[in-house]
mmCIF file of the N, C-alpha and C atoms, coordinates in Angstrom:
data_MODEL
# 
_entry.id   MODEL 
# 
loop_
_atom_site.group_PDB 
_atom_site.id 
_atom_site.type_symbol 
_atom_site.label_atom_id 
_atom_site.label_alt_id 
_atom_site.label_comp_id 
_atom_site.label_asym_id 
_atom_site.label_entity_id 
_atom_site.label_seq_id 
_atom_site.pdbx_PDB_ins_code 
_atom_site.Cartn_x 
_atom_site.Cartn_y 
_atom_site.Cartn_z 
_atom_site.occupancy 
_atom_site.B_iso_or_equiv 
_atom_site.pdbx_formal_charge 
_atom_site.auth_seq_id 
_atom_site.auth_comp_id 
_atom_site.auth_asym_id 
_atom_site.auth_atom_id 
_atom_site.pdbx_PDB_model_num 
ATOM 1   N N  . UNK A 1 1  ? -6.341  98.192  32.678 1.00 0.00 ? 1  UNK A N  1 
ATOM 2   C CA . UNK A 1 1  ? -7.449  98.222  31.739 1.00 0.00 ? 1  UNK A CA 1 
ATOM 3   C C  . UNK A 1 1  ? -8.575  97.304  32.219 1.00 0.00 ? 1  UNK A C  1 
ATOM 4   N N  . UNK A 1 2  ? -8.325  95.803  32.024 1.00 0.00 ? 2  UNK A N  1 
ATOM 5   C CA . UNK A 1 2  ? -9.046  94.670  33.117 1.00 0.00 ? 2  UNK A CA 1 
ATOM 6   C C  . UNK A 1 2  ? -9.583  95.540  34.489 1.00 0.00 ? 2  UNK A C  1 
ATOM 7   N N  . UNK A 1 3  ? -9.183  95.934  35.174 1.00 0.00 ? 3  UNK A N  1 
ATOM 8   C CA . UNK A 1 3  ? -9.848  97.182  36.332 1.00 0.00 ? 3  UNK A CA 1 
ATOM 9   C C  . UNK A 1 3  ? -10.787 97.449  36.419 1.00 0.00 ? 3  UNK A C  1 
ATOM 10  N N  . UNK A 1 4  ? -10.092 99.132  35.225 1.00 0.00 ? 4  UNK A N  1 
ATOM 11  C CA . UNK A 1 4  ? -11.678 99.840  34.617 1.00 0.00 ? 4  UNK A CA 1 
ATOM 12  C C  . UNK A 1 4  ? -12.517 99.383  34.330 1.00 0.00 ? 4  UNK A C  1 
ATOM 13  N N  . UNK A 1 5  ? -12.275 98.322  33.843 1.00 0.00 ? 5  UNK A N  1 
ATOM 14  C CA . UNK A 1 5  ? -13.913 97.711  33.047 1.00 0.00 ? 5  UNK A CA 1 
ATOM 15  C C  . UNK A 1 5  ? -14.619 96.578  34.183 1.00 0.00 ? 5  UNK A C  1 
ATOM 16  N N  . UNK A 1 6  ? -14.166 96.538  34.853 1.00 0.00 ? 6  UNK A N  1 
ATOM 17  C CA . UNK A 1 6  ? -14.766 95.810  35.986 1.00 0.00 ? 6  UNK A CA 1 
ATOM 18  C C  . UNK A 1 6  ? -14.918 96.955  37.204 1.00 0.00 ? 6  UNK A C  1 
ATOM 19  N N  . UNK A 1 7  ? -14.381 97.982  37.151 1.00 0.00 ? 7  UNK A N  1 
ATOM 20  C CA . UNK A 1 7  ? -14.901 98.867  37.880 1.00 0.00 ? 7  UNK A CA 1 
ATOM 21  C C  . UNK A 1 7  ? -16.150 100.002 37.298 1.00 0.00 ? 7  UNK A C  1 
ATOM 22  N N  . UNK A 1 8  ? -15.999 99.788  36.329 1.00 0.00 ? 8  UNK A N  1 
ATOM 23  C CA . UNK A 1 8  ? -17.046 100.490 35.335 1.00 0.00 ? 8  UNK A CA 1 
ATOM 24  C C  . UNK A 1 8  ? -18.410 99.688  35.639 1.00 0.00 ? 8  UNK A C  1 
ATOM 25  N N  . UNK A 1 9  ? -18.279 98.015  35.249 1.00 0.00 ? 9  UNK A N  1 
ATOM 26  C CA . UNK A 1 9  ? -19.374 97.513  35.342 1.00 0.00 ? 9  UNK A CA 1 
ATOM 27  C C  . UNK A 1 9  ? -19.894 96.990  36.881 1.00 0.00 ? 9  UNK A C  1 
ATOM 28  N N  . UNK A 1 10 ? -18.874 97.656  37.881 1.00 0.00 ? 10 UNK A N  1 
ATOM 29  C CA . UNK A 1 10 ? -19.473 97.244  39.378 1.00 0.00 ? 10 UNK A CA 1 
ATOM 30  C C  . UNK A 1 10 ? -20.713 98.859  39.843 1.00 0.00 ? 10 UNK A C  1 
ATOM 31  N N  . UNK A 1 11 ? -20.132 99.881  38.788 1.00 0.00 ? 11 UNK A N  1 
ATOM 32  C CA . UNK A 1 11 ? -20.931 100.984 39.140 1.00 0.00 ? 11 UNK A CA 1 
ATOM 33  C C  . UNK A 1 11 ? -21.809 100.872 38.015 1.00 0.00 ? 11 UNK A C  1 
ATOM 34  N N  . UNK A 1 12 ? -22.454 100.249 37.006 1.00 0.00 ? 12 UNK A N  1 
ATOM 35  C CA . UNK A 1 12 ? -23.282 100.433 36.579 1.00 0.00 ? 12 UNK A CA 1 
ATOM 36  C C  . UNK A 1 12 ? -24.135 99.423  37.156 1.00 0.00 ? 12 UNK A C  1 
ATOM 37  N N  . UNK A 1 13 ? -24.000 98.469  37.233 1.00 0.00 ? 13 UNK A N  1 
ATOM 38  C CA . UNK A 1 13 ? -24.595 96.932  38.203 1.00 0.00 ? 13 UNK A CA 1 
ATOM 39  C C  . UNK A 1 13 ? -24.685 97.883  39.398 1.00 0.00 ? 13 UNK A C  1 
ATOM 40  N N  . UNK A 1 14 ? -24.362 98.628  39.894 1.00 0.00 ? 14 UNK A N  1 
ATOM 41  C CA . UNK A 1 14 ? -25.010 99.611  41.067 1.00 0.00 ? 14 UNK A CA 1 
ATOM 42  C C  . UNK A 1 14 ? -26.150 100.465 41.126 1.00 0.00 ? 14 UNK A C  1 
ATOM 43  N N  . UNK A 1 15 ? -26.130 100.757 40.027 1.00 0.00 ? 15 UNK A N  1 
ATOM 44  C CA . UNK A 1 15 ? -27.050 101.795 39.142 1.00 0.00 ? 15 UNK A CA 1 
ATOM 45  C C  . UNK A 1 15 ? -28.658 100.816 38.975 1.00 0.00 ? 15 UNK A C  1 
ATOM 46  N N  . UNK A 1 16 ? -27.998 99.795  38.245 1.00 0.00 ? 16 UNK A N  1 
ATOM 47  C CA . UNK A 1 16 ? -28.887 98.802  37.976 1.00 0.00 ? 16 UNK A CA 1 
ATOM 48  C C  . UNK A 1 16 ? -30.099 98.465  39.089 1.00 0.00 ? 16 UNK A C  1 
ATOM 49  N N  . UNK A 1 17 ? -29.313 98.019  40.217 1.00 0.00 ? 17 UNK A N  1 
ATOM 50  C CA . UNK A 1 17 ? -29.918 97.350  41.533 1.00 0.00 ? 17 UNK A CA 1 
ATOM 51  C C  . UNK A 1 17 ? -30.912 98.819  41.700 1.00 0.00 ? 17 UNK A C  1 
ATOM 52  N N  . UNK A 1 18 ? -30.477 99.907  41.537 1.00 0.00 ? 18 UNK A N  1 
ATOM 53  C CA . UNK A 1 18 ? -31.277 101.076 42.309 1.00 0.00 ? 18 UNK A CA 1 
ATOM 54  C C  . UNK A 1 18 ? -32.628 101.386 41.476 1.00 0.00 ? 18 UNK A C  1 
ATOM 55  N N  . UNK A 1 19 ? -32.284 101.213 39.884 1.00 0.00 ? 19 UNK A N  1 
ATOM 56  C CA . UNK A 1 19 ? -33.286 101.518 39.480 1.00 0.00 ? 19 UNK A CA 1 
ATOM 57  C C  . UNK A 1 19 ? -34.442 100.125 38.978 1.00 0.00 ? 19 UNK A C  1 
ATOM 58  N N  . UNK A 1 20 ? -33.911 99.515  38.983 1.00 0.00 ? 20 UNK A N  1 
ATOM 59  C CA . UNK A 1 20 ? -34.879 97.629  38.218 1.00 0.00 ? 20 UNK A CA 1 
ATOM 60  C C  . UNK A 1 20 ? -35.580 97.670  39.262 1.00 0.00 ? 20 UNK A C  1 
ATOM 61  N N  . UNK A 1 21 ? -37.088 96.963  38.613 1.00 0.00 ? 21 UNK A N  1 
ATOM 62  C CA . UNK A 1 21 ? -38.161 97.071  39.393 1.00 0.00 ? 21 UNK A CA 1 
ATOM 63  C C  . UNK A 1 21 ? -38.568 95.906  39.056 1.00 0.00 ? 21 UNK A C  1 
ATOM 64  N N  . UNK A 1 22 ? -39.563 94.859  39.610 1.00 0.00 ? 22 UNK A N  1 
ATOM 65  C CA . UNK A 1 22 ? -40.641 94.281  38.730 1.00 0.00 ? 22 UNK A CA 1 
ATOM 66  C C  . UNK A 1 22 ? -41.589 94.657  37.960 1.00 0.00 ? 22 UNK A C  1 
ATOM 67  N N  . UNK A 1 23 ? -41.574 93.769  36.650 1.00 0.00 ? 23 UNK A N  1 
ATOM 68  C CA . UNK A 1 23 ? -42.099 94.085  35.261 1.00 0.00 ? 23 UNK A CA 1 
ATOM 69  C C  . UNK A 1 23 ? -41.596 95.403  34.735 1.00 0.00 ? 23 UNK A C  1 
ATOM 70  N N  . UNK A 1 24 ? -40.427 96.178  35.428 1.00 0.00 ? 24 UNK A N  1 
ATOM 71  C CA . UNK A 1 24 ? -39.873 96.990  34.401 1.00 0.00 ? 24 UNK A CA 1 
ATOM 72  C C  . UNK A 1 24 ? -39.567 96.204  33.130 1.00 0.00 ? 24 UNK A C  1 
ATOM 73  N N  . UNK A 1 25 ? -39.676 97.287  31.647 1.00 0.00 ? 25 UNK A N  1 
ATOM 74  C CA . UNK A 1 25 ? -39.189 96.749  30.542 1.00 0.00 ? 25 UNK A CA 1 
ATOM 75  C C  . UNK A 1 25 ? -37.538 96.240  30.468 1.00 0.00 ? 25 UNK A C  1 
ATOM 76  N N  . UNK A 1 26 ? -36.905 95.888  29.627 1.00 0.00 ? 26 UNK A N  1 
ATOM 77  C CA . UNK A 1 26 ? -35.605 95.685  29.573 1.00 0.00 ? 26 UNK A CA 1 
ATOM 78  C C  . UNK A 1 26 ? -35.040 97.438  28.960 1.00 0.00 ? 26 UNK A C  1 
ATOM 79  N N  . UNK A 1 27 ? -35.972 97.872  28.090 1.00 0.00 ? 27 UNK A N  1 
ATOM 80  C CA . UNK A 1 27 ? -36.060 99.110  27.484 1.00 0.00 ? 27 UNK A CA 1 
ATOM 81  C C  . UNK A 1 27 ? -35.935 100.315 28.086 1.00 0.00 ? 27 UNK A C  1 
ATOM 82  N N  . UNK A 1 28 ? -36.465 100.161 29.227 1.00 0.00 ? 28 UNK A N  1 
ATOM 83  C CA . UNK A 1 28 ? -36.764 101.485 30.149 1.00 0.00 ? 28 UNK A CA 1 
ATOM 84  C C  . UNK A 1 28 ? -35.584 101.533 30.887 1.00 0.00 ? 28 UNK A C  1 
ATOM 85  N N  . UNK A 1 29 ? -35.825 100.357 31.829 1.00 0.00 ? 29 UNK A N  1 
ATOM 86  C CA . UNK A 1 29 ? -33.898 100.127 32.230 1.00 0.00 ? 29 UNK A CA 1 
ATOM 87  C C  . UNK A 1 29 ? -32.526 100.481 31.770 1.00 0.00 ? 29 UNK A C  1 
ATOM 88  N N  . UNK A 1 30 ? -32.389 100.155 30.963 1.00 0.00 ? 30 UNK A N  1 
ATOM 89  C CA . UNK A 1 30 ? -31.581 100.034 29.676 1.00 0.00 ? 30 UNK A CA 1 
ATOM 90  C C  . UNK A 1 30 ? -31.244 102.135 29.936 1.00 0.00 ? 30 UNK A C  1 
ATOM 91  N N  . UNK A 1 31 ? -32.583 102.150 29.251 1.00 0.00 ? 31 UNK A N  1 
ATOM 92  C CA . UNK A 1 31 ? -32.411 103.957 29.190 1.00 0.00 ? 31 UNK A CA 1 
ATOM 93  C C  . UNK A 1 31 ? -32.509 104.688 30.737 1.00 0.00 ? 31 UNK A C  1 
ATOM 94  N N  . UNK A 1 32 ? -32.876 104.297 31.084 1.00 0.00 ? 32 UNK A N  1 
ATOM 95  C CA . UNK A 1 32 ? -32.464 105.317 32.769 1.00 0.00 ? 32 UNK A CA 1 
ATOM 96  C C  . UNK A 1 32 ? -31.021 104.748 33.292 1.00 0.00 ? 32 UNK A C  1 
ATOM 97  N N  . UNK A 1 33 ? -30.629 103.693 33.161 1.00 0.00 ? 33 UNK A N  1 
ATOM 98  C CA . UNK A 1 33 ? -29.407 103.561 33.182 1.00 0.00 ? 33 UNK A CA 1 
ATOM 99  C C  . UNK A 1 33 ? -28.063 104.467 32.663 1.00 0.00 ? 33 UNK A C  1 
ATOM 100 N N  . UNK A 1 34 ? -28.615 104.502 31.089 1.00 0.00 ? 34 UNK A N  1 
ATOM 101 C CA . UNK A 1 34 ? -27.862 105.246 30.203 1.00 0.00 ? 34 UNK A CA 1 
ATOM 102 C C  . UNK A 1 34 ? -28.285 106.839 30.271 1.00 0.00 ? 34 UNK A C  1 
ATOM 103 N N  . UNK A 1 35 ? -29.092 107.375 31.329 1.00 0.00 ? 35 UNK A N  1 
ATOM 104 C CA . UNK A 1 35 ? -29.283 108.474 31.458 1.00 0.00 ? 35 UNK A CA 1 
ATOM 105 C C  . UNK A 1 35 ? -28.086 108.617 32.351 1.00 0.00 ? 35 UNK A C  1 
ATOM 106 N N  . UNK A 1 36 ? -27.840 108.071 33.158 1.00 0.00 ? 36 UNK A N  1 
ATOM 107 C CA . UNK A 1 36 ? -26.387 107.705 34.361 1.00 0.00 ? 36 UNK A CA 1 
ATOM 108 C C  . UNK A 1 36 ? -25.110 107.269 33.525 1.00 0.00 ? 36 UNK A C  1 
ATOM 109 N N  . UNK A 1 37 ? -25.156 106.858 33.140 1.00 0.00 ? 37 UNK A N  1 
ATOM 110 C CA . UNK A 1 37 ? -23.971 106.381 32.579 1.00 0.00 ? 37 UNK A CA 1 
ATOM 111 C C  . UNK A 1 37 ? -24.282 106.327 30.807 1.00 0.00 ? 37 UNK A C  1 
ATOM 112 N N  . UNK A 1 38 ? -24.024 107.402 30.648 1.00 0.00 ? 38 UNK A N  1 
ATOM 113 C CA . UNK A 1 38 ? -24.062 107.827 28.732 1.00 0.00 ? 38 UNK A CA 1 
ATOM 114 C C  . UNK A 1 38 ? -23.279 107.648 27.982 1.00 0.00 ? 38 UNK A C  1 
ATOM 115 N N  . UNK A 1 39 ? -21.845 106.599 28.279 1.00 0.00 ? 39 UNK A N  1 
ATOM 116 C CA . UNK A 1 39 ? -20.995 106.039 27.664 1.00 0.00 ? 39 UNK A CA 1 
ATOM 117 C C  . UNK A 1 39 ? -21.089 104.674 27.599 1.00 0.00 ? 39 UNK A C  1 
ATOM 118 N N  . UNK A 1 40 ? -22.001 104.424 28.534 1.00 0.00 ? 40 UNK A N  1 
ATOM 119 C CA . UNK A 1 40 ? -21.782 102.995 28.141 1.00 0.00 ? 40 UNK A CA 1 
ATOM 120 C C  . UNK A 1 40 ? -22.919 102.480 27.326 1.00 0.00 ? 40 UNK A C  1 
ATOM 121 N N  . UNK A 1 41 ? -22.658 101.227 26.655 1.00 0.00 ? 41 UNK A N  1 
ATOM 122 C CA . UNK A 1 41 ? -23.042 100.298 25.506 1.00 0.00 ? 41 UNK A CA 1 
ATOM 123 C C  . UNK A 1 41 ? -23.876 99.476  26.449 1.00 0.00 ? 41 UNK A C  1 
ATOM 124 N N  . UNK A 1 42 ? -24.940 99.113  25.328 1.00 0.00 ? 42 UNK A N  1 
ATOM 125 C CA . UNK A 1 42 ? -25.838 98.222  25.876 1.00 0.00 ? 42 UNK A CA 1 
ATOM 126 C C  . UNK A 1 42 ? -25.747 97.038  26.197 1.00 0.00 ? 42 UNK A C  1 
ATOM 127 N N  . UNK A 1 43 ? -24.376 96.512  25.533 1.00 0.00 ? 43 UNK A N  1 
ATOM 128 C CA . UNK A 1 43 ? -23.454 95.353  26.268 1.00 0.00 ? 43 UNK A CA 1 
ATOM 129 C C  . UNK A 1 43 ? -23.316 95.585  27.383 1.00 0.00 ? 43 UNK A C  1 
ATOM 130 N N  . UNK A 1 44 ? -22.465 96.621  27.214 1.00 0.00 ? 44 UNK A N  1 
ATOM 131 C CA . UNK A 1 44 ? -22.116 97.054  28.566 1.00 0.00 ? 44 UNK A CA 1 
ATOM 132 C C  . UNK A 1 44 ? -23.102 96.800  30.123 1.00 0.00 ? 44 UNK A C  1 
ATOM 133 N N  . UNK A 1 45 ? -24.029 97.294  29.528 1.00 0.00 ? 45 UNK A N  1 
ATOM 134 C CA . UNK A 1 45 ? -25.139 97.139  30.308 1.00 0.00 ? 45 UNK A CA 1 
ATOM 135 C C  . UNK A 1 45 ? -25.875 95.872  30.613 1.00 0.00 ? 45 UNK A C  1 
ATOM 136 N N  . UNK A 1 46 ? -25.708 95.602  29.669 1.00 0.00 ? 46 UNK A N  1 
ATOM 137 C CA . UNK A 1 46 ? -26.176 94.023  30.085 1.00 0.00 ? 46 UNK A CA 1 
ATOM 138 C C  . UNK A 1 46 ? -25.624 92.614  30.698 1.00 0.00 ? 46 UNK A C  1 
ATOM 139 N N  . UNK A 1 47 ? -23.741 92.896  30.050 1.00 0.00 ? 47 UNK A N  1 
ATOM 140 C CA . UNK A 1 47 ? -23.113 92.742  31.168 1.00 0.00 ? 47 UNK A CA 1 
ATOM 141 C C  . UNK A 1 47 ? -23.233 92.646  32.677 1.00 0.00 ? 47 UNK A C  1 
ATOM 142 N N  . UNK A 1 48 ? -23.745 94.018  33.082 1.00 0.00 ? 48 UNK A N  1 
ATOM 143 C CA . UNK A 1 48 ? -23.873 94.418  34.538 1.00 0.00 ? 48 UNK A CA 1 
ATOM 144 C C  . UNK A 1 48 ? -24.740 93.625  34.806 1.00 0.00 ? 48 UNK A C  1 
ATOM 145 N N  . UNK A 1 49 ? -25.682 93.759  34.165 1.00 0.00 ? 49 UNK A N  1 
ATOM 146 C CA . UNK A 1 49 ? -27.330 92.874  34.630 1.00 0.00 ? 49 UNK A CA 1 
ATOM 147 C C  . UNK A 1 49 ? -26.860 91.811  35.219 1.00 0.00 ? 49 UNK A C  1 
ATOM 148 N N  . UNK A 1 50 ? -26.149 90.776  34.127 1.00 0.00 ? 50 UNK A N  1 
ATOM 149 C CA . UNK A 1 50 ? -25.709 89.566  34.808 1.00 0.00 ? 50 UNK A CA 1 
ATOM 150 C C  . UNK A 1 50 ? -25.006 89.696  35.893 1.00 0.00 ? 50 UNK A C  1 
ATOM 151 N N  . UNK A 1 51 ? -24.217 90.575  36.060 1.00 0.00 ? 51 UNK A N  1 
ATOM 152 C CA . UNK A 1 51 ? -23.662 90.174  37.451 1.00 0.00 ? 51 UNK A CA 1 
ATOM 153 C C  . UNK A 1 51 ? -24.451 90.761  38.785 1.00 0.00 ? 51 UNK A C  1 
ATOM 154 N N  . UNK A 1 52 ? -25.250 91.774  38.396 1.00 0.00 ? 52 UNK A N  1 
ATOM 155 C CA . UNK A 1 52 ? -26.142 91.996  39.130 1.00 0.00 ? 52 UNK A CA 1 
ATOM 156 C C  . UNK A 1 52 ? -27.273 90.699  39.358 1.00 0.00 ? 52 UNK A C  1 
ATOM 157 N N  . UNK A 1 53 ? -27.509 90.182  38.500 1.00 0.00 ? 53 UNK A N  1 
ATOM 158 C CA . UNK A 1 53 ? -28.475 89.068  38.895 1.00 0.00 ? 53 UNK A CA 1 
ATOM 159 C C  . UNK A 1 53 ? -27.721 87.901  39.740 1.00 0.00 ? 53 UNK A C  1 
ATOM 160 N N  . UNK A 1 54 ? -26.454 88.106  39.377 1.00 0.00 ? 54 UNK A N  1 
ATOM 161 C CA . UNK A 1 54 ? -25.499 86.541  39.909 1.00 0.00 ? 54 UNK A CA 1 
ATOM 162 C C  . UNK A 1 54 ? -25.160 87.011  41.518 1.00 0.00 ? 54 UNK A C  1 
ATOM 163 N N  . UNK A 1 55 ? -25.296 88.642  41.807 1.00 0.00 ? 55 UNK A N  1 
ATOM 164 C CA . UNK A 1 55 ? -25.233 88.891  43.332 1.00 0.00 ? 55 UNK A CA 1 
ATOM 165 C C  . UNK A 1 55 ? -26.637 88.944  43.679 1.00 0.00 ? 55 UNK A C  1 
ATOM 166 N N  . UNK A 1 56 ? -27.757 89.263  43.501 1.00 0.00 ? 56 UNK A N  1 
ATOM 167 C CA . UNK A 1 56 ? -29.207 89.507  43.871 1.00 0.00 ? 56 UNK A CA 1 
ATOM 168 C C  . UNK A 1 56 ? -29.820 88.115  44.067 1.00 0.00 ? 56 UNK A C  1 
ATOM 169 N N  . UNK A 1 57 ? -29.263 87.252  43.000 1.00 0.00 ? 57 UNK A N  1 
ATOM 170 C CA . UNK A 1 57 ? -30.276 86.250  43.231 1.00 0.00 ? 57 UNK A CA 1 
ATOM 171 C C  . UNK A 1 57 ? -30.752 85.474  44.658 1.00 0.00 ? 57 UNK A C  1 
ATOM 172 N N  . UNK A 1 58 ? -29.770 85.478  46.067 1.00 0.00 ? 58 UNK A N  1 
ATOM 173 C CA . UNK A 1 58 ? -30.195 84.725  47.049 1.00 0.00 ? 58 UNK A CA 1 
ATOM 174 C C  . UNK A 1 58 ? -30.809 85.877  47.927 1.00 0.00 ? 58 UNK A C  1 
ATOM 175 N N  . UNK A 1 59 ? -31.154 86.956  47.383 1.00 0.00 ? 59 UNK A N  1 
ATOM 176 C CA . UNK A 1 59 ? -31.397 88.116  48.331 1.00 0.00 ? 59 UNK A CA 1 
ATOM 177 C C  . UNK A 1 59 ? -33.066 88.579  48.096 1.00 0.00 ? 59 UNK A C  1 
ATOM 178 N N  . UNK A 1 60 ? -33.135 88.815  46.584 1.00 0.00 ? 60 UNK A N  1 
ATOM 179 C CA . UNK A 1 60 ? -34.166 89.382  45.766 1.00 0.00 ? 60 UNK A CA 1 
ATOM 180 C C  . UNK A 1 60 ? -34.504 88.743  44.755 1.00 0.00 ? 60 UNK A C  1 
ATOM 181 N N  . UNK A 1 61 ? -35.325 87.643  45.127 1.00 0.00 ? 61 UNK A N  1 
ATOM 182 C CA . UNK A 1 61 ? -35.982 86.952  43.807 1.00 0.00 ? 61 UNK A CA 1 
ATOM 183 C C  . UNK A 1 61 ? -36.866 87.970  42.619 1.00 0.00 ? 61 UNK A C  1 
ATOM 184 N N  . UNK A 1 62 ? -37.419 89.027  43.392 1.00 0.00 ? 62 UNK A N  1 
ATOM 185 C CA . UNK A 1 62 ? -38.263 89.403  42.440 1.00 0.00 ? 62 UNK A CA 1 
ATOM 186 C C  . UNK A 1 62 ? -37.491 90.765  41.496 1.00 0.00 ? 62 UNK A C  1 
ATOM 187 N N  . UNK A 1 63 ? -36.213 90.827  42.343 1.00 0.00 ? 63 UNK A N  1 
ATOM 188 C CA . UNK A 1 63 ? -35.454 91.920  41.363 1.00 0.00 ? 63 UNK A CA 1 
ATOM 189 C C  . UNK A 1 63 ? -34.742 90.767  40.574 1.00 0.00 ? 63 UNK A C  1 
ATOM 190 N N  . UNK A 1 64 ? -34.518 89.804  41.002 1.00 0.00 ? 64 UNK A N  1 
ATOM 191 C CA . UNK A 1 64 ? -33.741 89.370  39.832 1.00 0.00 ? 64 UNK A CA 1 
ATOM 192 C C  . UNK A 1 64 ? -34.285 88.931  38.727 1.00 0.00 ? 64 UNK A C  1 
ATOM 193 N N  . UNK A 1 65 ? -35.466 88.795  38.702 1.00 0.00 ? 65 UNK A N  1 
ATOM 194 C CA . UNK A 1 65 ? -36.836 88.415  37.538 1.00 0.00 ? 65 UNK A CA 1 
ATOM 195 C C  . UNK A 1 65 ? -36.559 89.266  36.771 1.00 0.00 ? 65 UNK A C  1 
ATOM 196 N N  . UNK A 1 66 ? -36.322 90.712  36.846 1.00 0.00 ? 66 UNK A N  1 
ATOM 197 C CA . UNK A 1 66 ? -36.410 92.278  36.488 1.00 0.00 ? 66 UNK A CA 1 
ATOM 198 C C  . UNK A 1 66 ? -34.918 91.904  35.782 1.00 0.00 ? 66 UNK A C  1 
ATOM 199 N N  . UNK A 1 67 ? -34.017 91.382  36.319 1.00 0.00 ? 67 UNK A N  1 
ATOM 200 C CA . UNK A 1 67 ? -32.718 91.986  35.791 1.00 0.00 ? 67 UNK A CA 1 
ATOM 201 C C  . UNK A 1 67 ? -32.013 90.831  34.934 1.00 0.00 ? 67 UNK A C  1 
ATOM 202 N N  . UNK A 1 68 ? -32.686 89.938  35.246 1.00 0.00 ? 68 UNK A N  1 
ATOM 203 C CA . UNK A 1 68 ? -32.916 88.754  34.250 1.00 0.00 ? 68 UNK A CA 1 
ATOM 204 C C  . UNK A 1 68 ? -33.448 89.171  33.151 1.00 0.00 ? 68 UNK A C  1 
ATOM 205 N N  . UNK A 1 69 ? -34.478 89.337  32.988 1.00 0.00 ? 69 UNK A N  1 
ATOM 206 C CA . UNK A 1 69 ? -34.795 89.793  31.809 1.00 0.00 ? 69 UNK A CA 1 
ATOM 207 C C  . UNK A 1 69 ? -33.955 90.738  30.796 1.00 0.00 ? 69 UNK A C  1 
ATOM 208 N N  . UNK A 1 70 ? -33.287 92.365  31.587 1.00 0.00 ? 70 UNK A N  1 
ATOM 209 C CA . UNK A 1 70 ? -32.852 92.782  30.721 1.00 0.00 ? 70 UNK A CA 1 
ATOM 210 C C  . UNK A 1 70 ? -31.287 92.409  30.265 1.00 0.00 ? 70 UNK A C  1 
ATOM 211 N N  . UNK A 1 71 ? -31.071 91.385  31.323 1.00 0.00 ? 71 UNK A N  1 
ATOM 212 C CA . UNK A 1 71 ? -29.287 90.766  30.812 1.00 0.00 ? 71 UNK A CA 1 
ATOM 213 C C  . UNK A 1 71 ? -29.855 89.866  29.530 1.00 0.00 ? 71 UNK A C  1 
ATOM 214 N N  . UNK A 1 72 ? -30.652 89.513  29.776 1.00 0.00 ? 72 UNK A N  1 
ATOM 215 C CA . UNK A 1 72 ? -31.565 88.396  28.012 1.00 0.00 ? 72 UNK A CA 1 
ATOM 216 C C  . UNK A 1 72 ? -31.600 89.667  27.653 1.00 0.00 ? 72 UNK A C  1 
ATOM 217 N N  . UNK A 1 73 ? -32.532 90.210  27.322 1.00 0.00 ? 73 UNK A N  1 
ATOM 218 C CA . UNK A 1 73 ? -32.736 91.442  26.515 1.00 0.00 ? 73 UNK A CA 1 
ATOM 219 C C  . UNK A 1 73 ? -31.436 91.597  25.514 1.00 0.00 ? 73 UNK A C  1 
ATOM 220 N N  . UNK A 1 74 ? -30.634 91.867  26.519 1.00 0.00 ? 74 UNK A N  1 
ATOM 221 C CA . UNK A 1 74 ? -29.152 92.308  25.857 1.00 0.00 ? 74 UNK A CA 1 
ATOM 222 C C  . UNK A 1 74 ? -28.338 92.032  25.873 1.00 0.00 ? 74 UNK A C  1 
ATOM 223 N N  . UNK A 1 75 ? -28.338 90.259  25.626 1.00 0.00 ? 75 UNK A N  1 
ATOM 224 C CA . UNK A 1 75 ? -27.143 89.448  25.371 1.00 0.00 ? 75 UNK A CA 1 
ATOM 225 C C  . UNK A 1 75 ? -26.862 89.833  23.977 1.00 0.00 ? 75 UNK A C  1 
ATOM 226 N N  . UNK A 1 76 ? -27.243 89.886  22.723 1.00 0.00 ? 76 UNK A N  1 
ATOM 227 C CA . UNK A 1 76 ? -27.140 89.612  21.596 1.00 0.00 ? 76 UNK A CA 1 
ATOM 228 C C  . UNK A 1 76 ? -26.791 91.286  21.074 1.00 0.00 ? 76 UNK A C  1 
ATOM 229 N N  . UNK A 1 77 ? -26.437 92.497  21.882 1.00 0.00 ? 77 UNK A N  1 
ATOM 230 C CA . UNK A 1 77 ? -26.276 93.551  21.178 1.00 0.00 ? 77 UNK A CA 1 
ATOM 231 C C  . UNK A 1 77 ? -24.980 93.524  20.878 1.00 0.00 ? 77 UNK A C  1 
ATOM 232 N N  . UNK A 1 78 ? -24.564 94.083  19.796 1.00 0.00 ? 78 UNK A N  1 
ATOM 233 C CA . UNK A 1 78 ? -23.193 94.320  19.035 1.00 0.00 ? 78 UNK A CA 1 
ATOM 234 C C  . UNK A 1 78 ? -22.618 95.348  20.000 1.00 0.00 ? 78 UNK A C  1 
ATOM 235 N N  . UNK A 1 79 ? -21.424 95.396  20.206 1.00 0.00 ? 79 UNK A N  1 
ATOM 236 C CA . UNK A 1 79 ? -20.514 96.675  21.231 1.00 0.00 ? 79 UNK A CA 1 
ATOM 237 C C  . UNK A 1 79 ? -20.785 97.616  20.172 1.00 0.00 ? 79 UNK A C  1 
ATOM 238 N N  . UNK A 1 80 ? -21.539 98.516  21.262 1.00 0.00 ? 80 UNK A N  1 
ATOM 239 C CA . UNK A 1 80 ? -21.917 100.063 20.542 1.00 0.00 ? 80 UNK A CA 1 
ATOM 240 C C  . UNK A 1 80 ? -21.063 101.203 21.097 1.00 0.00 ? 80 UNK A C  1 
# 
C-alpha cells in the first residue's frame, strides 16, 4: 500500500516537473495535472509538489519558485 502511494506520487511529481512553469498559477497546475491524473486529490497533488520541489531545488531555481507555490497553495486541502 506504502508503495502505491509513493509510486503514485513519484508519477504525478513527474507530471508536475513537465508541466510547472514560471508564474504559472497554483490553479492551472493543479488542473492540467488532474487532466493526467483524474484520481488524484489535490493533496495528493500537492504532496508531489513538495517532493518535486525537494528534488528540483539544486537544479531549477526558477521551477521550483513555480512548484513552491503550488505545494503552499495546497497544503491546507482536505483529502478529496
Amino acid at each position: 500500500m506504502r508503495e502505491d502511494k509513493l509510486r503514485a506520487a513519484q508519477e504525478i511529481a513527474h507530471t508536475i516537473r513537465e508541466l510547472a512553469r514560471p508564474g504559472m498559477k497554483p490553479k492551472a497546475l493543479i488542473d492540467a495535472v488532474k487532466e493526467r491524473h483524474p484520481s488524484a486529490t489535490k493533496k495528493e497533488i500537492a504532496r508531489a509538489a513538495f517532493l518535486t520541489v525537494i528534488l528540483a531545488a539544486e537544479h531549477d531555481p526558477e521551477q521550483t519558485k513555480a512548484l513552491h507555490d503550488l505545494a503552499m497553495d495546497g497544503r491546507d486541502f482536505p483529502d478529496e
